[in-house]
C-alpha positions as CSV (number, residue, x, y, z in Angstrom):
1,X,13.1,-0.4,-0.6
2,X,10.7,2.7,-1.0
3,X,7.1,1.6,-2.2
4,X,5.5,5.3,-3.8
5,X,7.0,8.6,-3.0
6,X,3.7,10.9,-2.8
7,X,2.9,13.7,-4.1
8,X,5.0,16.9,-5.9
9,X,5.2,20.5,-4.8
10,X,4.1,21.5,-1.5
11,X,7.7,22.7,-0.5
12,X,8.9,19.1,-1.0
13,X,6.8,18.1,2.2
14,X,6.7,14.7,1.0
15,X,10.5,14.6,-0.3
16,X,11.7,15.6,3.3
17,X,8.7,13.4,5.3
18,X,10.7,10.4,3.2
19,X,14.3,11.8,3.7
20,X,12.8,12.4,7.7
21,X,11.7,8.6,8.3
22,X,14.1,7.1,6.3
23,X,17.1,9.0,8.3
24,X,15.1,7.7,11.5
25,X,15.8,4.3,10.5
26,X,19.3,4.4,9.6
27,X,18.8,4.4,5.8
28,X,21.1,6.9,3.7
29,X,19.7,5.8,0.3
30,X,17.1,4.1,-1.9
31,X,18.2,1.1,-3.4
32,X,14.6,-0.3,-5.2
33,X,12.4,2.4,-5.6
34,X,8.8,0.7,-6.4
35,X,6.4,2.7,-8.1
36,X,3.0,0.9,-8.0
37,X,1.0,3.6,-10.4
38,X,1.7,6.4,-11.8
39,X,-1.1,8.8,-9.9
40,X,0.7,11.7,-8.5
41,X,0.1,11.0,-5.0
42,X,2.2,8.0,-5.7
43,X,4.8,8.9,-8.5
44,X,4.6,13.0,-8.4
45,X,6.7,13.0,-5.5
46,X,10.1,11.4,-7.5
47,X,11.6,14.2,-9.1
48,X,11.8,16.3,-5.4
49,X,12.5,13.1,-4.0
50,X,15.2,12.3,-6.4
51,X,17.2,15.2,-5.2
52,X,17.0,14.7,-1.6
53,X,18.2,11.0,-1.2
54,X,20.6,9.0,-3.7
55,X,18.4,6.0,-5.9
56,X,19.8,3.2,-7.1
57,X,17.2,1.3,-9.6
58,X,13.3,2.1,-10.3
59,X,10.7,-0.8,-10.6
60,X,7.1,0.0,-11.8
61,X,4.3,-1.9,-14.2
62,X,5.3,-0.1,-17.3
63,X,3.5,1.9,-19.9
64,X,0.9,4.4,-18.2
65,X,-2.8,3.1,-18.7
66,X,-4.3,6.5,-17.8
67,X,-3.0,8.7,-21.0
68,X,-6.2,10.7,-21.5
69,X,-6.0,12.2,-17.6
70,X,-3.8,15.4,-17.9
71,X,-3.4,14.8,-14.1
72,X,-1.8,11.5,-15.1
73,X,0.4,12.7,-17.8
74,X,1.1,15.9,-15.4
75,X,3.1,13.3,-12.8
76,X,3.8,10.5,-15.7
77,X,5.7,12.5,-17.5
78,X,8.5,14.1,-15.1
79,X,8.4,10.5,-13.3
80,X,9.6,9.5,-16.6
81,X,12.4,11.9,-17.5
82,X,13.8,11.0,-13.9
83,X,13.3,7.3,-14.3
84,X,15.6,7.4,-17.9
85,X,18.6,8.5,-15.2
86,X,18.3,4.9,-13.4
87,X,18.6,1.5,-14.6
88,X,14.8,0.3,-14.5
89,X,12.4,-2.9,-14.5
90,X,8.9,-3.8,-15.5
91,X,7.4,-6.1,-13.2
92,X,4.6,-8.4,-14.4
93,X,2.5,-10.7,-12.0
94,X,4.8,-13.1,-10.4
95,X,7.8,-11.1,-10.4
96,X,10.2,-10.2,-7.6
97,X,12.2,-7.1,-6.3
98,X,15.3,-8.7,-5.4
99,X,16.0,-7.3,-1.9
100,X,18.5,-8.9,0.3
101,X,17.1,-10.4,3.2
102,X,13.2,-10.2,2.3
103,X,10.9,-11.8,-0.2
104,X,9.2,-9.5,-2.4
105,X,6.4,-11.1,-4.6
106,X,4.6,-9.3,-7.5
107,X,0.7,-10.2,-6.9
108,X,-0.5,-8.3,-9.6
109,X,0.5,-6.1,-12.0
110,X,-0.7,-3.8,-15.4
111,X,-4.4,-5.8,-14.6
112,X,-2.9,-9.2,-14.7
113,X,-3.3,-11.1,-11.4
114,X,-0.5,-14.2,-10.5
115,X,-1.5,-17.1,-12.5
116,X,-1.2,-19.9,-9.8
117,X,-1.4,-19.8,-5.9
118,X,1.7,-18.5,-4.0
119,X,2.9,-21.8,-1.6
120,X,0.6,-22.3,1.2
121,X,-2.5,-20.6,-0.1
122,X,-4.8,-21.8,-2.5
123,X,-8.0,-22.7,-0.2
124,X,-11.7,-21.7,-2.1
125,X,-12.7,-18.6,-0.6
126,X,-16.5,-18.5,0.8
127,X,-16.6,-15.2,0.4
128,X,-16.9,-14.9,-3.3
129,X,-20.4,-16.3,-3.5
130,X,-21.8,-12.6,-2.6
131,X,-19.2,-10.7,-4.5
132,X,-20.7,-8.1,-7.3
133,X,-18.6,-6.2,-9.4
134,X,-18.4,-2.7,-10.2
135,X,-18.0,-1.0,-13.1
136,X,-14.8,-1.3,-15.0
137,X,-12.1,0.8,-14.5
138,X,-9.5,1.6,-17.5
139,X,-7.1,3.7,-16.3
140,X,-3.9,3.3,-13.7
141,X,-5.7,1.5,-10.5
142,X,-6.8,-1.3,-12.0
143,X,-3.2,-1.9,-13.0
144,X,-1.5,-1.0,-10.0
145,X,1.4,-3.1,-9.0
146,X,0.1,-5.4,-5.3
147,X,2.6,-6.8,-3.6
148,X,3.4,-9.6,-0.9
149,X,6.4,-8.5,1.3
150,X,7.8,-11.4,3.7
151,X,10.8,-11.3,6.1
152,X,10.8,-14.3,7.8
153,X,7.4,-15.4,8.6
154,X,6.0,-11.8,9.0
155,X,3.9,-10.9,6.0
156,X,2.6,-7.5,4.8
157,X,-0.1,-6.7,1.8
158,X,0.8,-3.6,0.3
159,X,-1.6,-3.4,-3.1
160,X,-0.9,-0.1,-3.7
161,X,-4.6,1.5,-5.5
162,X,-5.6,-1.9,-6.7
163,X,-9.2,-2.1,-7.8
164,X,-12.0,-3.8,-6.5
165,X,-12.2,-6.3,-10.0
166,X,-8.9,-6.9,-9.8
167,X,-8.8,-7.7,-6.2
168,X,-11.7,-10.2,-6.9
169,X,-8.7,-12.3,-9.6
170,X,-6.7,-12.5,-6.0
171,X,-9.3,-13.3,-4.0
172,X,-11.9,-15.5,-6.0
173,X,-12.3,-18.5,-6.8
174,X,-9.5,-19.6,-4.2
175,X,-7.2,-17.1,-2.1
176,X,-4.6,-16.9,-4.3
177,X,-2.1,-14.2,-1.8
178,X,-2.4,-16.2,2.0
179,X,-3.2,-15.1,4.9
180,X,-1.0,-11.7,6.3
181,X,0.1,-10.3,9.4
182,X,0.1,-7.0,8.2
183,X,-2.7,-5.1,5.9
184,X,-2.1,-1.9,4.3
185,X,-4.8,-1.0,3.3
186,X,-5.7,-0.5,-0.7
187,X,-6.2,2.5,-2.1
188,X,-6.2,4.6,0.9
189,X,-9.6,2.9,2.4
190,X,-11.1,4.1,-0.4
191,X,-14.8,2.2,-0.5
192,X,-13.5,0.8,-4.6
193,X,-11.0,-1.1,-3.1
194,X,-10.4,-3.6,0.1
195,X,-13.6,-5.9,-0.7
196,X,-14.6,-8.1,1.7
197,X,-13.2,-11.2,-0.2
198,X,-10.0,-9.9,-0.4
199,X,-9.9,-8.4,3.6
200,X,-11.4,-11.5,4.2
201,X,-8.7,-14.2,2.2
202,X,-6.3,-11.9,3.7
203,X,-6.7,-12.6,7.1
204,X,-4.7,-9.8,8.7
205,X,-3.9,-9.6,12.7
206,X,-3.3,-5.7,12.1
207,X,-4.2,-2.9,9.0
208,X,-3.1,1.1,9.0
209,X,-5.0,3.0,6.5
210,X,-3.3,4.9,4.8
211,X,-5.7,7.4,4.5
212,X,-5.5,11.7,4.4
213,X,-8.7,13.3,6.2
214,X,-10.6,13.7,3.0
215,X,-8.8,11.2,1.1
216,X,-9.7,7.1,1.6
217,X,-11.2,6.4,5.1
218,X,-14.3,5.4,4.0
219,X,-17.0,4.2,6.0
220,X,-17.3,0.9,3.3
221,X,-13.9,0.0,3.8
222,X,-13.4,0.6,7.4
223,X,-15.8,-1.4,8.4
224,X,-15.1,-4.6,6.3
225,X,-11.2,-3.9,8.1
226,X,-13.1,-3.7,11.3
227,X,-15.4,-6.7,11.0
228,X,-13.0,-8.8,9.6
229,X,-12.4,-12.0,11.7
230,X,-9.3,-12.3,13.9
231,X,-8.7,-8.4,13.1
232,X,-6.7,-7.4,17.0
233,X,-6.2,-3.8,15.2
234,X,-6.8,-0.9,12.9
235,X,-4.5,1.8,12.9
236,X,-4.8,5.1,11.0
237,X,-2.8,7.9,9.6
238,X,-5.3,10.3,9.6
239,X,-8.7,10.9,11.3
240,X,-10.8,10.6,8.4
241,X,-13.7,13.3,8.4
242,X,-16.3,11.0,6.7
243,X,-15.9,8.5,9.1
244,X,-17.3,10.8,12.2
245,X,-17.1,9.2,15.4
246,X,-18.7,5.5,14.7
247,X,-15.9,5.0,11.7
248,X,-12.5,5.9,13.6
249,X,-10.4,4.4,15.8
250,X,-9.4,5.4,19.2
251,X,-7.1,8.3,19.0
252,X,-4.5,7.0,20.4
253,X,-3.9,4.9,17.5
254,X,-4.3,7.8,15.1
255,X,-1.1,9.5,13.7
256,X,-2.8,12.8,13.0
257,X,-5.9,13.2,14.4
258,X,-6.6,16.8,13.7
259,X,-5.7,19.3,10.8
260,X,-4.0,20.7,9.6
261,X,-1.5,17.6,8.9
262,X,1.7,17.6,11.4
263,X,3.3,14.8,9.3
264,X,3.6,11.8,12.1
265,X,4.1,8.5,10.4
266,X,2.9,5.1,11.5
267,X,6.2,2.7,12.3
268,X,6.3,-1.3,11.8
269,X,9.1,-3.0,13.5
270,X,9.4,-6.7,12.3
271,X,11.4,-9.9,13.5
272,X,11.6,-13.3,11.3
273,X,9.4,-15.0,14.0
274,X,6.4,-12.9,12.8
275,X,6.7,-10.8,16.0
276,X,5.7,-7.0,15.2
277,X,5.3,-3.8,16.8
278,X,3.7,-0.9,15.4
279,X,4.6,2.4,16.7
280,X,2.3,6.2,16.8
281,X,4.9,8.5,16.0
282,X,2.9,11.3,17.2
283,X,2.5,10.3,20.8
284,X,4.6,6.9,21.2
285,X,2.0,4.6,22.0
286,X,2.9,0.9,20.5
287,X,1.7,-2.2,20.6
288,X,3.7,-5.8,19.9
289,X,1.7,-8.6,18.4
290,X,2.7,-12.4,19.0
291,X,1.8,-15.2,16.8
């Protein structure tokens, strides 16, 4: 399973980064290719991708919410005429993606949240007495798909862009999701997503921010990641340039810490006993949590 498949052009950077990791791991094709919104940072990258590695099936939330952005409809529309060569699913909130071996739950999707706690959460969440929120968004991140991946007893959040209001149907009144091992964090770090009652009902051990170095890293959201409790540690694909000194990690758990971009990835190594180990591809360094 592929989650997003970045952006178009560039020379197909983000076509061969994908072809690059996924040939480090062993993988010779994409069986469930999971779109969570159709920006083009997430879904522009399909077409190139499409002709580098064989696909097998497309999952996404549907119809695109953001029709009156021509830099929607720029990536919507190829994503499309590529997606029409594949069998494809809508997912809705409570869904699954069914791939051998791992649980994949659909947390939210198209703005809808899950309608009932997922077995073993459900416990009120104290956080949500000081939550305010912000102004409504209508187009494709408040309908991004969120998932909850499990192998075993190892759990990873991956909520793709979705939006501070929508994180608050997850996260408030009770923790709807459970507590994770594994954070990725939402919307690149960006400061409209990752609310502290949803880092918070989360509960992670670890987070990588999936941020560029003017993209996501905010200060906001790195430090609710950083304060959260029980947090061991924060990982980050890029040195983010708002963030200065005070609002990055130690460069050793970096990826890229300077531009321009040399493409090192992040890698998570799981076992079913919830033992994980996350590797900096740039200079090796890893570190294996226990529970």
């Amino acid at each position: 399973m592929l989650v997003d498949a970045g952006y178009a052009g560039y020379e197909n950077r983000d076509a061969r980064r994908i072809a690059a990791a996924a040939q480090a791991a062993g993988v010779k094709q994409i069986d469930y290719l999971v779109i969570t919104h159709y920006h083009g940072d997430h879904a522009g990258g399909v077409p190139q991708l499409a002709a580098t590695m064989p696909i097998r099936a497309f999952y996404d939330h549907g119809d695109n919410f953001d029709e009156n952005n021509p830099t929607t409809v720029a990536a919507f529309r190829p994503y499309v005429a590529v997606r029409a060569k594949y069998p494809s699913t809508v997912l809705k909130a409570g869904d699954s993606v069914p791939v051998k071996g791992l649980s994949v739950r659909v947390v939210s999707a198209s703005g809808k949240a899950i309608a009932k706690p997922l077995p073993g959460a459900g416990q009120a969440n104290p956080m949500c007495a000081s939550y305010r929120p912000l102004d409504h968004d209508t187009g494709e991140n408040a309908r991004s798909l969120a998932l909850l991946i499990t192998f075993g007893s190892f759990r990873v959040a991956d909520f793709g862009d979705l939006y501070w209001n929508q994180e608050h149907d997850l996260a408030c009144p009770v923790n709807e999701v459970g507590e994770v091992d594994l954070y990725m964090t939402t919307h690149h770090g960006t400061k409209t997503s990752g609310s502290p009652q949803m880092v918070r009902a989360l509960h992670p051990k670890v987070a990588i921010m999936n941020n560029g170095p003017s993209k996501g890293g905010s200060v906001e959201a790195w430090q609710t990641i950083h304060d959260s409790p029980g947090l061991l540690d924060l990982w980050q694909l890029h040195f983010s340039n708002v963030g200065g000194k005070k609002h990055n990690v130690a460069e050793a758990l970096i990826a890229n810490p300077a531009e321009p971009c040399s493409g090192y990835w992040i890698e998570v190594s799981a076992g079913p006993d919830g033992t994980f180990t996350v590797r900096n591809s740039r200079n090796q360094y890893e570190k294996t949590y226990t529970r």
